[in-house]
N, C-alpha and C positions, 0 to 999 in steps of 0.2 A: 361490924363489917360494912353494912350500909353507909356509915358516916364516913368511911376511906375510900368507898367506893365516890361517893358523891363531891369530894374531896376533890381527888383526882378528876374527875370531869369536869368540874369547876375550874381546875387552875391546872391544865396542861403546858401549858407556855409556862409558868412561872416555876413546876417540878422539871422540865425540860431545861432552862437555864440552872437550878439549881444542882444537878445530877449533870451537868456539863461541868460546872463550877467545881463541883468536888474530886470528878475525876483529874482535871488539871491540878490539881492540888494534889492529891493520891501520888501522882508521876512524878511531880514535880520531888516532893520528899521521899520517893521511892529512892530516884536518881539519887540527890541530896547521900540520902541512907547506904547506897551503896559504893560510893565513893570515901568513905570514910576509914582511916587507918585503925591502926590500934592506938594511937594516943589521941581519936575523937578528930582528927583534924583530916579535910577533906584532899585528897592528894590529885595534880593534871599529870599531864603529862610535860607543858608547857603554860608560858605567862596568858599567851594570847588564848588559849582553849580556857584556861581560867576564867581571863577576862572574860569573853564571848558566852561563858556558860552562866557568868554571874548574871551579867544583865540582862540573858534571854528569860532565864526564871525568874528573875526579879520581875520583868515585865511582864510575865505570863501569871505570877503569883497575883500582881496587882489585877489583871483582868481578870482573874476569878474571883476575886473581892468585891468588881465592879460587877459580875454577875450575879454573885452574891446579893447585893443589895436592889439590881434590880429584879431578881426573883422574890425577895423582900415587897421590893414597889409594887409588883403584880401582884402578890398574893393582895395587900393590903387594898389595892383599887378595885380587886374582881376583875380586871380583864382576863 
């Protein structure tokens, strides 16, 4: 328990981007997850909400990646 404890006070910015990062991810495939039909295939209502919803998650997927790796950079430098 000490070594989680000390852990966590050691690298608070690097568990705070990474617990940011995963949540965006969570949502992200939550959404994904419930737009799904019965033959696995995701259904809009229209082209443009499609379009609009690909590339908002697509971009929000990529910045939790980029969080990802820099709660990775933190952990590794000690900041």
């Amino acid at each position: 328990m000490e070594t989680l404890t000390a852990f966590i006070t050691a690298h608070p910015k690097a568990l705070i981007l990474l617990g940011i990062a995963i949540a965006i991810r969570l949502w992200v495939n939550r959404r994904r997850f419930y737009r799904r039909g019965w033959g696995g295939l995701q259904h809009y209502s229209s082209y443009g909400k499609a379009l609009f919803t690909t590339v908002f998650e697509r971009v929000l997927m990529i910045l939790a990646t980029l969080l990802i790796l820099a709660a990775i950079l933190l952990f590794l430098t000690g900041h």
